[in-house]
ROMAR-493196 format. One record per residue (C-alpha): residue in three letters; x, y, z. Coordinates in steps of 0.2 Angstrom, whole numbers, padded with zeros to 4 digits, always signed. Layout:
REM residues N
alaXYZ;...
END
This chain:
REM residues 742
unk+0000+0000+0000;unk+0008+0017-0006;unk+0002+0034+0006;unk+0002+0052+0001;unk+0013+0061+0012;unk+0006+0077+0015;unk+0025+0082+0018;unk+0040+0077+0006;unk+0052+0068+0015;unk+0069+0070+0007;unk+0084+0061+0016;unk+0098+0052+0010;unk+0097+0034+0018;unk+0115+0028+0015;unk+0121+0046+0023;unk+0111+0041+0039;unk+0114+0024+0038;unk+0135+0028+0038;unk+0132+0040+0053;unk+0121+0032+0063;unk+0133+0018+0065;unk+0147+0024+0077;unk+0133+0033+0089;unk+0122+0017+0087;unk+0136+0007+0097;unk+0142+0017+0107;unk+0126+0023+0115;unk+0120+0005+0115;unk+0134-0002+0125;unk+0137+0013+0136;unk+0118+0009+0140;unk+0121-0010+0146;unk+0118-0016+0164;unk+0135-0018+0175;unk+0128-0035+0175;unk+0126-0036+0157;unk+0143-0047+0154;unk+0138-0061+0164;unk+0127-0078+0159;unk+0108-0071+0155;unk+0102-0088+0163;unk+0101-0082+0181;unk+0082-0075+0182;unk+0088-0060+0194;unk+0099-0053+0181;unk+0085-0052+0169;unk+0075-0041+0180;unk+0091-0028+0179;unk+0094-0025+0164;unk+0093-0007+0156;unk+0080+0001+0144;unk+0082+0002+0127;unk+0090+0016+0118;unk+0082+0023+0101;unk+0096+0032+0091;unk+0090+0046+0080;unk+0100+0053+0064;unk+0098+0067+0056;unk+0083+0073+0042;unk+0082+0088+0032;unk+0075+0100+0043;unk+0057+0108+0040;unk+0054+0123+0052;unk+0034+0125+0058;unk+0029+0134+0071;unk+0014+0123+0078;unk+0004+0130+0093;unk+0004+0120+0110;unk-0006+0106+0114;unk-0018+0108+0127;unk-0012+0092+0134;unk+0008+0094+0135;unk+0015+0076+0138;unk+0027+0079+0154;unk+0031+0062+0157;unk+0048+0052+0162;unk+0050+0031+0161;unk+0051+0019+0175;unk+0065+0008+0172;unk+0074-0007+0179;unk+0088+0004+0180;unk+0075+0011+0195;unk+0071-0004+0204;unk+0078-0001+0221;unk+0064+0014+0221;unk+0052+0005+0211;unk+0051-0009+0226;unk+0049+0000+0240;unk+0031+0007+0243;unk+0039+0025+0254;unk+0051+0027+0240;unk+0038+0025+0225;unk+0027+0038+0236;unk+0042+0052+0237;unk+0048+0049+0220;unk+0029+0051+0213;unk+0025+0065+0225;unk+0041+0075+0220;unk+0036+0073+0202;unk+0021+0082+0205;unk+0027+0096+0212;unk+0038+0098+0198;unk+0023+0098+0189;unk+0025+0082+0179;unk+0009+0072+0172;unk+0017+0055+0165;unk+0025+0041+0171;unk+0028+0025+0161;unk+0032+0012+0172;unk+0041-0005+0162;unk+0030-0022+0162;unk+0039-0032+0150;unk+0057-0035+0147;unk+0071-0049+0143;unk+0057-0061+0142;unk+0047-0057+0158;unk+0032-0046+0165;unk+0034-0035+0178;unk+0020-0039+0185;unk+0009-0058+0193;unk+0005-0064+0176;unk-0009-0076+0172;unk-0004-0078+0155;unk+0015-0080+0156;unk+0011-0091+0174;unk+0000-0103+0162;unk+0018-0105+0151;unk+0029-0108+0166;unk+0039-0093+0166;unk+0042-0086+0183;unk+0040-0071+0189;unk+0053-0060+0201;unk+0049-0042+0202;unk+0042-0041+0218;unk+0043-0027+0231;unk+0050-0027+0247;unk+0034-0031+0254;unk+0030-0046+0242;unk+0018-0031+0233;unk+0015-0033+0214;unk+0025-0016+0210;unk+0015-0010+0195;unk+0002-0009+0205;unk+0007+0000+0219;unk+0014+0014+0207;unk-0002+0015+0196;unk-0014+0018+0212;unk+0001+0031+0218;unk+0001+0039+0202;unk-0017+0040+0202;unk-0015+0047+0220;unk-0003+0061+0215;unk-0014+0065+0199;unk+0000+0057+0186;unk-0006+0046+0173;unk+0002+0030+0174;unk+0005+0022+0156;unk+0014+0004+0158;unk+0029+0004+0147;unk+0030-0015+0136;unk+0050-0012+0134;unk+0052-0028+0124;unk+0042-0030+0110;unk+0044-0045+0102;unk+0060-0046+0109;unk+0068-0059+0121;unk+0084-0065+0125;unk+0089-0083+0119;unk+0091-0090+0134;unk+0072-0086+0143;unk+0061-0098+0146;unk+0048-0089+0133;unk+0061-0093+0118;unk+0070-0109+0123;unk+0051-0116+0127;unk+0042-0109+0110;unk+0058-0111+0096;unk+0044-0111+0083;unk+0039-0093+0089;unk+0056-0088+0083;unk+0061-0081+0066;unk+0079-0079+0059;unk+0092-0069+0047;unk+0096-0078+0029;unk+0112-0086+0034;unk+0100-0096+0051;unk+0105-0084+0064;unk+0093-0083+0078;unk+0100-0067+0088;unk+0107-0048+0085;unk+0115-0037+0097;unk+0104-0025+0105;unk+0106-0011+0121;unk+0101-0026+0131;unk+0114-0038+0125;unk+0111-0054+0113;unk+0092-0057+0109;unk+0082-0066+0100;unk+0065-0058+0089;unk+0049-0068+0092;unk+0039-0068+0073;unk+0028-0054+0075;unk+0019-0062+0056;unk+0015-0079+0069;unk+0000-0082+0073;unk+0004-0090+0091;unk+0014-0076+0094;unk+0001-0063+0090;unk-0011-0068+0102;unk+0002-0072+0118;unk+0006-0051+0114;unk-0011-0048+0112;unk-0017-0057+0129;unk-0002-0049+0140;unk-0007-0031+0133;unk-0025-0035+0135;unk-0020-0042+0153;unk-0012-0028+0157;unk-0026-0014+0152;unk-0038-0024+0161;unk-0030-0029+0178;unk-0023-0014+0182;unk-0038-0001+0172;unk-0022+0006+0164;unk-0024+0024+0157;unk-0016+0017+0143;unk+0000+0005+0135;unk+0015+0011+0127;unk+0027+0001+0115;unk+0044+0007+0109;unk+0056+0001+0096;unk+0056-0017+0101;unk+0038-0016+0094;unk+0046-0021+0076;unk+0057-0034+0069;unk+0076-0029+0062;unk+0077-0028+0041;unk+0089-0045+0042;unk+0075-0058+0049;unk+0059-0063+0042;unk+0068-0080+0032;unk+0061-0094+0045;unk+0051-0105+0037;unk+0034-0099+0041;unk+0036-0083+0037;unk+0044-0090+0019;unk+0029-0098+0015;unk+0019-0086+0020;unk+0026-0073+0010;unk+0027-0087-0006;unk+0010-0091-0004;unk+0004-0073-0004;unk+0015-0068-0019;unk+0019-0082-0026;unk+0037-0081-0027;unk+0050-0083-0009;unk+0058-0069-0001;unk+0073-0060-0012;unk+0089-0063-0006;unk+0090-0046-0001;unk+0082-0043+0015;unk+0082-0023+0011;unk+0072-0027-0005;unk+0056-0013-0006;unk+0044-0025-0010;unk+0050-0037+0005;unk+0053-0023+0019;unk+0034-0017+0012;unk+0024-0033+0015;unk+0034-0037+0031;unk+0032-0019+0038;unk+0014-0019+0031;unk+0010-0036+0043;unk+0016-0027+0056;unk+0006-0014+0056;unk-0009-0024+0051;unk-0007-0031+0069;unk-0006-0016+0078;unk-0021-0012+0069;unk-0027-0029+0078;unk-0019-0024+0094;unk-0028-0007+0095;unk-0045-0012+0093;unk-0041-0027+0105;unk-0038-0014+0118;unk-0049-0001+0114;unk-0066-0013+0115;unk-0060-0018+0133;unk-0055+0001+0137;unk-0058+0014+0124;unk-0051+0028+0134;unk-0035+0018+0136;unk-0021+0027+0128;unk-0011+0018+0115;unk+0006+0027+0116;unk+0020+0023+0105;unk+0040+0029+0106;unk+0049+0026+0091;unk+0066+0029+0082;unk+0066+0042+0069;unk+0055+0036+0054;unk+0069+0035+0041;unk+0078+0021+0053;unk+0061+0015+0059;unk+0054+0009+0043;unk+0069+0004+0033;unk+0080-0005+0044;unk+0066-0010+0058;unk+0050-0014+0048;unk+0042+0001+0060;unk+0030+0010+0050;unk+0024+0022+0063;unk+0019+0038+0051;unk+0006+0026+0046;unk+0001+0019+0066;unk-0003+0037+0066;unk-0013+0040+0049;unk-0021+0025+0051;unk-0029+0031+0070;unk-0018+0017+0079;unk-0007+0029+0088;unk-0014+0038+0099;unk+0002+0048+0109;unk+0019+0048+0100;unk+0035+0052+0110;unk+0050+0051+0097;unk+0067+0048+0107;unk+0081+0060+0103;unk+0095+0056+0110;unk+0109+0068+0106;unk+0122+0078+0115;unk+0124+0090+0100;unk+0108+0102+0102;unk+0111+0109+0082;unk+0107+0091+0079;unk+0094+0087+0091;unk+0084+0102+0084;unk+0087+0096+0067;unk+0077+0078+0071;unk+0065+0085+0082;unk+0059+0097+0064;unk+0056+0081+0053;unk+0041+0080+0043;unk+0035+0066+0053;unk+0035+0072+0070;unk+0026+0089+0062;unk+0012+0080+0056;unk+0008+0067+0069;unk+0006+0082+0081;unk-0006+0090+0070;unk-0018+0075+0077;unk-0011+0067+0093;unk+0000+0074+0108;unk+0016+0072+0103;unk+0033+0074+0113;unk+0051+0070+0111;unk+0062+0057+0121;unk+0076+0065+0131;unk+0089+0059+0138;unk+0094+0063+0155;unk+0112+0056+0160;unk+0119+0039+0162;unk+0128+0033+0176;unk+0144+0034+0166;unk+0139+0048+0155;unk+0130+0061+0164;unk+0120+0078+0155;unk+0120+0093+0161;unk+0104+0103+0168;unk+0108+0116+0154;unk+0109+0104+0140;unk+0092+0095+0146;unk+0083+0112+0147;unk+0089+0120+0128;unk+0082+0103+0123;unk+0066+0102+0132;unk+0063+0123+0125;unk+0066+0118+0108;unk+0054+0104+0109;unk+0040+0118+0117;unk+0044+0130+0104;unk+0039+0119+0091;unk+0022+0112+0101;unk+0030+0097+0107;unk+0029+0088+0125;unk+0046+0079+0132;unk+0048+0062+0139;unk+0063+0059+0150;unk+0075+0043+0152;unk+0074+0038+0165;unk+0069+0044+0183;unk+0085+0040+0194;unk+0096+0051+0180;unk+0084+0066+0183;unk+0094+0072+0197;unk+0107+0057+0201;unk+0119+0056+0189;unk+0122+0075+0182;unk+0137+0087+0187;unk+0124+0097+0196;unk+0118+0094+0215;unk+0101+0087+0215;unk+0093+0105+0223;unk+0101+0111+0207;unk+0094+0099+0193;unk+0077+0099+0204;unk+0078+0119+0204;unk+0079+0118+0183;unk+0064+0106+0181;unk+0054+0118+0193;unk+0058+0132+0180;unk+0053+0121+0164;unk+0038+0116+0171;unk+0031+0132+0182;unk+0012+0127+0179;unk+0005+0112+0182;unk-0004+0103+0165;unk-0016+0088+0169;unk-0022+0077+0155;unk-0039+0071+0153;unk-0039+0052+0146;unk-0058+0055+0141;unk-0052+0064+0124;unk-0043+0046+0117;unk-0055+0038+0107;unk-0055+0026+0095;unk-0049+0037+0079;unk-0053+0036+0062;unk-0037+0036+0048;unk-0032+0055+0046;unk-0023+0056+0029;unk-0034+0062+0015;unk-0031+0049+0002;unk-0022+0032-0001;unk-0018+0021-0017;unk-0018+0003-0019;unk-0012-0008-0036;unk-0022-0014-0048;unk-0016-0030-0053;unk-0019-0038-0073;unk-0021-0054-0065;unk-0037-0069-0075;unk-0051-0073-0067;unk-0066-0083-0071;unk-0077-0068-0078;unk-0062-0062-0087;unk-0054-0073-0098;unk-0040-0060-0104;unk-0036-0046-0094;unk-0047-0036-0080;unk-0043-0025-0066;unk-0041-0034-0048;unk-0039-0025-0030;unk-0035-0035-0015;unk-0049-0036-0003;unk-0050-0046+0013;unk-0068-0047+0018;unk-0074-0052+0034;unk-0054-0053+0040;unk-0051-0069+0028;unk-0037-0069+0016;unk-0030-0055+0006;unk-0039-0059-0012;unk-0041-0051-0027;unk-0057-0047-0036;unk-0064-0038-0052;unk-0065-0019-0051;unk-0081-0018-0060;unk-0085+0002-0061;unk-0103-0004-0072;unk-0111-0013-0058;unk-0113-0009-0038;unk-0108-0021-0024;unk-0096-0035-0018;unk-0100-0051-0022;unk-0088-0064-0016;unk-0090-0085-0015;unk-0090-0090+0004;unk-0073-0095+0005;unk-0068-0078+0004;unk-0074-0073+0020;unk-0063-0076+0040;unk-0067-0078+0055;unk-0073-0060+0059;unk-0094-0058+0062;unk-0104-0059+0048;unk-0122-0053+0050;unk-0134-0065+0040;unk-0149-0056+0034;unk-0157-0072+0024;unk-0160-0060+0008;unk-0155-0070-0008;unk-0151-0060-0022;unk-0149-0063-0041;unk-0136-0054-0050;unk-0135-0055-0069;unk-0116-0052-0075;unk-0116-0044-0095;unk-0107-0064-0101;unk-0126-0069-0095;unk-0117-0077-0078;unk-0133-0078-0064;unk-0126-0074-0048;unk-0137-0079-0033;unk-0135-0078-0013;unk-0136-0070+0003;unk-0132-0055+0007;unk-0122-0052+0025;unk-0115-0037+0031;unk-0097-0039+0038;unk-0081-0028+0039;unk-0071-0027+0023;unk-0052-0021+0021;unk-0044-0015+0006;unk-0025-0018+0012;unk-0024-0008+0031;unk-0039+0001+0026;unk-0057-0004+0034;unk-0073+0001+0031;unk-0082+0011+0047;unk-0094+0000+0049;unk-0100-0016+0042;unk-0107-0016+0023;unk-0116-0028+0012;unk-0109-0041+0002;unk-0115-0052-0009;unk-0111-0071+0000;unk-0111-0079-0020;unk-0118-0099-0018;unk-0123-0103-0036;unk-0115-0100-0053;unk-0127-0102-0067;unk-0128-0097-0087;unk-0145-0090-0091;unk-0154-0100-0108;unk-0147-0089-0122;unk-0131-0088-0117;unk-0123-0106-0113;unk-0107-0102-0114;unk-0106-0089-0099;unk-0090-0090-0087;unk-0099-0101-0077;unk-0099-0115-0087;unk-0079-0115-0087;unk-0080-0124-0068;unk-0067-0110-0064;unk-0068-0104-0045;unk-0079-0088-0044;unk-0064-0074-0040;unk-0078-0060-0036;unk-0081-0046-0041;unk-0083-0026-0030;unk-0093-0016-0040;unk-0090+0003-0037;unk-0104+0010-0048;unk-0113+0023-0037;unk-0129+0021-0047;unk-0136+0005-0035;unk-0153-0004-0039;unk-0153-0016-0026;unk-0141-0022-0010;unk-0128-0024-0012;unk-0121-0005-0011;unk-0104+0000-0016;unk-0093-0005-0001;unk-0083+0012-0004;unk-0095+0021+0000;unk-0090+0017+0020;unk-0073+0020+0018;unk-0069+0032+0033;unk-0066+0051+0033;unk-0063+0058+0016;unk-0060+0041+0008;unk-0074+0038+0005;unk-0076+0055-0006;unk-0074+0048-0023;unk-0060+0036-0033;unk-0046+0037-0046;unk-0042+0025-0057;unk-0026+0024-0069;unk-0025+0009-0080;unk-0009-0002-0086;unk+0005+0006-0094;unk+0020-0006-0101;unk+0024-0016-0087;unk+0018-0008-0071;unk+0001-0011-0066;unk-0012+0002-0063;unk-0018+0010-0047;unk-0035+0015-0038;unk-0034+0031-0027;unk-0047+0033-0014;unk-0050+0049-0007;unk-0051+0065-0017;unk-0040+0081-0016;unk-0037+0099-0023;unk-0018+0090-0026;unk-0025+0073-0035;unk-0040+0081-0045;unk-0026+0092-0054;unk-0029+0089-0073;unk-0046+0084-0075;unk-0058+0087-0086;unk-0075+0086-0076;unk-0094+0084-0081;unk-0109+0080-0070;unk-0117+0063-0064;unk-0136+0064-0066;unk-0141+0063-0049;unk-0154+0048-0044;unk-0167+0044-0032;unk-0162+0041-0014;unk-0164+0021-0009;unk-0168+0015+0007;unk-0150+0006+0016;unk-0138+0014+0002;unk-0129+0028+0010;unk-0125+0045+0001;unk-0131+0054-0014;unk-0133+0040-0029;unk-0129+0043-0045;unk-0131+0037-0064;unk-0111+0035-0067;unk-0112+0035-0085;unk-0105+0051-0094;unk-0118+0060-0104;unk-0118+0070-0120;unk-0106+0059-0130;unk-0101+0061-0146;unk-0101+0043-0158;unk-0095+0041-0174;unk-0090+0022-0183;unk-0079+0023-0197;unk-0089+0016-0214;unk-0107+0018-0206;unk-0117+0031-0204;unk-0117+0036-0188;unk-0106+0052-0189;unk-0103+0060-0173;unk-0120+0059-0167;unk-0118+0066-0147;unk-0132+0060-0139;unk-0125+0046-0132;unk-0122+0041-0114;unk-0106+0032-0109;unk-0100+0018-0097;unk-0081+0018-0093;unk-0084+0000-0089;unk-0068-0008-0080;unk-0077-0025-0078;unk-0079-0029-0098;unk-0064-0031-0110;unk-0074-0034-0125;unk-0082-0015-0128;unk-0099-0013-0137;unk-0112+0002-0142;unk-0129-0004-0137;unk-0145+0004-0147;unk-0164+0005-0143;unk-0169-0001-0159;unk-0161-0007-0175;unk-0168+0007-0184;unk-0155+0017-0176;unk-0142+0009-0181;unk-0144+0015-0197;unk-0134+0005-0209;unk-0124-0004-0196;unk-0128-0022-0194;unk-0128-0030-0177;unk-0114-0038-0171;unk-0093-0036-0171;unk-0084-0019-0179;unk-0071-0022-0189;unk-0054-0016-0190;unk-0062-0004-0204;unk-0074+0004-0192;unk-0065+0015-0181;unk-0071+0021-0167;unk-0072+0039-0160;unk-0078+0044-0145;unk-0078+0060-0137;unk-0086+0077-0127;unk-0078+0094-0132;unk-0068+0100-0122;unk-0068+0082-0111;unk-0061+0072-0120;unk-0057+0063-0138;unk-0054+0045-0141;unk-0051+0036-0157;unk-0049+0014-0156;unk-0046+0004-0172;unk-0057-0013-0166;unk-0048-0029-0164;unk-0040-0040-0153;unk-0024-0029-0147;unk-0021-0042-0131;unk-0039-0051-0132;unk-0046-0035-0126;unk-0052-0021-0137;unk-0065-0030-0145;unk-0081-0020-0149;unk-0097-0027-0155;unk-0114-0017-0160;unk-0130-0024-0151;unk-0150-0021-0150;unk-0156-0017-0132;unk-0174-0014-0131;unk-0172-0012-0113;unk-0161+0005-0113;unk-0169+0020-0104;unk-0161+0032-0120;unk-0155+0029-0137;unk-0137+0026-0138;unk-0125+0019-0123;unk-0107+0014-0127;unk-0098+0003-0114;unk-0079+0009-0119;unk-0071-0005-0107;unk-0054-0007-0098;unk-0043-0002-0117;unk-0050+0016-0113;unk-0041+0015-0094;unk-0025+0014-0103;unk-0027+0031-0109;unk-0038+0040-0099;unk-0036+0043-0080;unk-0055+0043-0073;unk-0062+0052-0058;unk-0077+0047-0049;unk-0082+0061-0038;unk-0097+0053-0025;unk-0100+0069-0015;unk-0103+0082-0031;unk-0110+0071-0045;unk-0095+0071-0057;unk-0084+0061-0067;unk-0069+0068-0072;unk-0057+0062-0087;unk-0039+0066-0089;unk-0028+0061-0104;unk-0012+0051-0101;unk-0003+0056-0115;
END
């Protein structure tokens, strides 16, 4: 799936890449444990070993001055590191009080590192995997410092360090090797700020759901204001080649994974899985809480995407992330700036709070109060909260006495700011407009060449189906649809395709997904049982024994349910559709949502509007353009405009359909040939001229009697006339708009 940025992102990878390497390692191992050298078997270790580190690099700078947030993220991480305060119910209670009087409003205390929760699990107990963070009182920690927070009037957010990381060594991986994925040459491990882990297959189904029960676990034991994941939410560039995911990615594509781990098509699908369950993972959370907040603290985007499968711009677009705190840590504040201006962080917080990680000191490598307050102005200058790692190094480890460090919070923060968890609702997808692939692939309807878009109805199996734009509704064989709800309604329908196919079944509403993309609410589809030729017409596609591939028709001029399923695509999606047809090799795309930006270049003329039906939402209209001009080589019929016209994706054999034969003239019913050119047009729309024949089985045109037609002349141009024209469907205004490719 490709996404309009509304900001160009201009950065050169291999730059970043090459300086990103020496700061990569040494802020990583500067960042390990004291303990970190010895054998990761002994449980106690695990429960002290650091938080991870994001390294940021630098972006082209974009400078916008964005106003405030009403709800400025003031927030600092709990971490192992602070386990000695995080035990102890006396220490918890001054450390929580003393936040508030510096006027913080966030704490994220960590749940889930080197392969253990923070907390008495239930699901991890069922497993056998011990728990050992326990106060000095026996007390299940995270609980004592949410109902403190909540005490103090802090949000408490728990903090899943980990991810889909584990170390080798826990029980969670030696017991679950299947859960495991690898690098090409069978590596099972890479070196992270927490030592040598292991990556559990975020594409496994198995593994899916134990994340999804501990985060669900989690928001519902505790009634946690929220969650937050960090970069450990992800899977580095160089795994993803265990089997499962191999044939997984095979089956869906139909060729294995390239050799190459950074190939785009690879990184895309992988990194398009991943956010596919956080998608999962959101709602999961949201229908047991839907106030929780679903926070997220990633590296920069550039790193993120392309060498950690983190696609977090679109968590964002797609309504998934509801908070974003980008870590920066960088001792050069030229720098810092620098990454704190990209184009990513200036549009997530045009729709979420939005803040900036910052570092604090080390225990080796201390920050001065100075530094940490020209980092946390630049960040409020530009509307953005800050996030600090980690508690103990707010006033421990710098060259300043604590009076001094706590003196210099005290002036950043001179007015208290409370949040207010009621404004995190579910969202709906903020960008404006999204384009999918449309693929040339057969299908039973279409012998040659058709138009397919993946769809996954119901939460089954990406599939791909005929874009009809001559017909309205998705009509799919059962085996199309998952396991998510379908809502019988035990109306049978009969659907006649143009070949003389019948087309019966029910129809159900269920969810459908066009790649990340889900309709707001459940619409109709067509649930297709029987397959049968009507009697003049024996040689429909349904006497072939082909599987039914099915077929969404987007037409917005319905006569009966099924309705055009684009038509509850959310926010401004659902405004109209582009489609641009095949050219040489690449396939063509679909474009849902309209813009000022994408309608550049179109010539437009209106829909004729049509009644209101009861269950289709919206205006409805008669999606053929009017007014057209025909004329047929060695025939009479010489530019006669009076003629309606269906740019009909869903045929690849055109035809001119008359009321009577009298019409017709001197044109016999029937096929053109390669002497009767066609020329279609409207001035000042469009012109377009086809010699008839069968330029790759498709272009075909025939001449045919239809009593039936409500006016005298229609023409079905077919899918040739996507290869040259660009077509608009505007759903909110009536219009169809046609742009020439040449």
């Amino acid at each position: 799936m490709s996404i309009e940025f509304p900001h160009q992102i201009r950065v050169n990878a291999w730059l970043t890449r090459l300086l990103s390497i020496p700061k990569l390692l040494f802020v990583r191992l500067v960042r390990r444990s004291p303990t970190a050298g010895r054998r990761r078997s002994l449980p106690v270790l695990f429960a002290l070993s650091f938080a991870t580190v994001l390294l940021l690099q630098n972006l082209t700078p974009v400078t916008a001055q964005i106003p405030q947030p009403r709800q400025e993220i003031r927030g600092v991480w709990l971490t192992n590191n602070d386990f000695d305060i995080l035990r102890d119910p006396a220490k918890v209670q001054d450390a929580l009080t003393q936040l508030r009087r510096l006027n913080f409003n966030t704490v994220y205390p960590v749940v889930w590192n080197d392969g253990y929760t923070k907390y008495p699990s239930t699901v991890t107990q069922r497993m056998g995997i011990p728990y050992f963070f326990k106060g000095t009182e026996g007390q299940d920690v995270i609980a004592d410092i949410i109902s403190q927070a909540r005490s103090q009037g802090l949000l408490a957010i728990p903090w899943f360090e980990f991810g889909f990381m584990a170390p080798l060594t826990s029980e969670l991986a030696s017991q679950n090797p299947h859960w495991l994925t690898q690098k090409q040459d069978g590596t099972q491990t890479s070196i992270s700020a927490a030592g040598e882990v292991a990556w559990l297959n975020p594409f496994h189904p198995e593994v899916q759901k134990f994340i999804t029960d501990l985060v669900v676990e989690i928001i519902t034991k505790y009634n946690a204001d929220g969650i937050q994941f960090d970069d450990h939410m992800s899977l580095p560039v160089d795994f993803g080649y265990d089997k499962y995911t191999i044939n997984l990615y095979t089956q869906e594509t139909g060729n294995p994974p390239p050799s190459n781990p950074q190939a785009q098509a690879w990184v895309r699908w992988r990194a398009d899985k991943i956010t596919a369950f956080m998608v999962q993972l959101n709602q999961a959370v949201k229908l047991r809480k839907p106030n929780a907040i679903f926070a997220l603290s990633p590296n920069y985007y550039d790193f993120a995407y392309k060498l950690q499968l983190q696609d977090w711009i679109n968590w964002v677009r797609l309504g998934v992330v509801d908070e974003l705190a980008v870590q920066v840590y960088r001792n050069d504040l030229q720098s810092f700036v620098n990454t704190i201006s990209t184009p990513e962080i200036i549009e997530a917080q045009q729709v979420i709070p939005t803040g900036i990680g910052i570092m604090t000191g080390l225990r080796n490598r201390p920050t001065s109060m100075q530094l940490i307050q020209a980092k946390v102005q630049a960040a409020r200058e530009r509307g953005l909260g800050a996030v600090f790692f980690y508690y103990e190094s707010l006033w421990e480890f710098g060259p300043e006495p604590t009076p001094q460090r706590q003196a210099g919070f005290q002036a950043l923060f001179p007015n208290s700011v409370t949040r207010d968890t009621s404004q995190f609702r579910p969202r709906t997808p903020s960008f404006n407009t999204v384009s999918f692939p449309l693929y040339t692939r057969g299908a039973s309807a279409q012998t040659n060449r058709g138009y397919f878009l993946d769809v996954i109805v119901a939460n089954g199996r990406s599939r791909p189906v005929l874009l009809d734009t001559g017909s309205a509704g998705l009509r799919v064989p059962r085996e199309f649809l998952g396991n998510a709800p379908v809502k019988r309604t035990g109306q049978v329908v009969r659907q006649v395709l143009r070949d003389g196919t019948i087309l019966e079944g029910e129809i159900v509403y269920t969810n459908v997904r066009f790649g990340l993309i889900s309709t707001e609410e459940p619409v109709p589809v067509q649930v297709v049982t029987s397959r049968r030729c009507v009697a003049n017409k024996p040689n429909c596609s349904a006497k072939s024994g082909r599987p039914f591939s099915g077929i969404m028709g987007v037409n917005y001029s319905e006569r009966s349910l099924p309705y055009n399923p684009l038509r509850k695509l959310p926010g401004n999606l659902s405004s109209g559709f582009i489609i641009t047809g095949k050219r040489g090799n690449s396939n063509g795309n679909i474009i849902f949502g309209l813009t000022p930006q994408n309608r550049s270049g179109f010539n437009l003329t209106s829909m004729t509007a049509q009644p209101a039906m009861t269950g289709v939402p919206g205006n409805r209209w008669d999606s053929r353009v009017n007014g057209v001009c025909v004329a047929i080589a060695q025939t009479t019929m010489n530019n006669n405009c009076n003629g309606r016209m269906a740019v009909d994706t869903g045929i690849n054999t055109s035809f001119i359909e008359f009321k009577s034969a009298s019409q017709m003239g001197k044109l016999k019913p029937g096929r053109l040939s390669p002497q009767n050119t066609v020329k279609l047009a409207i001035p000042h729309i469009f012109e377009y001229s086809i010699v008839p024949g069968n330029r790759n089985g498709f272009n075909l045109w025939n001449a045919n009697v239809s009593p039936q037609l409500d006016q005298s002349m229609v023409v079905h141009s077919g899918i040739a006339f996507i290869d040259e024209y660009d077509v608009l469907y505007d759903s909110v205004n009536g219009q169809i708009g046609l742009r020439d490719r040449n």
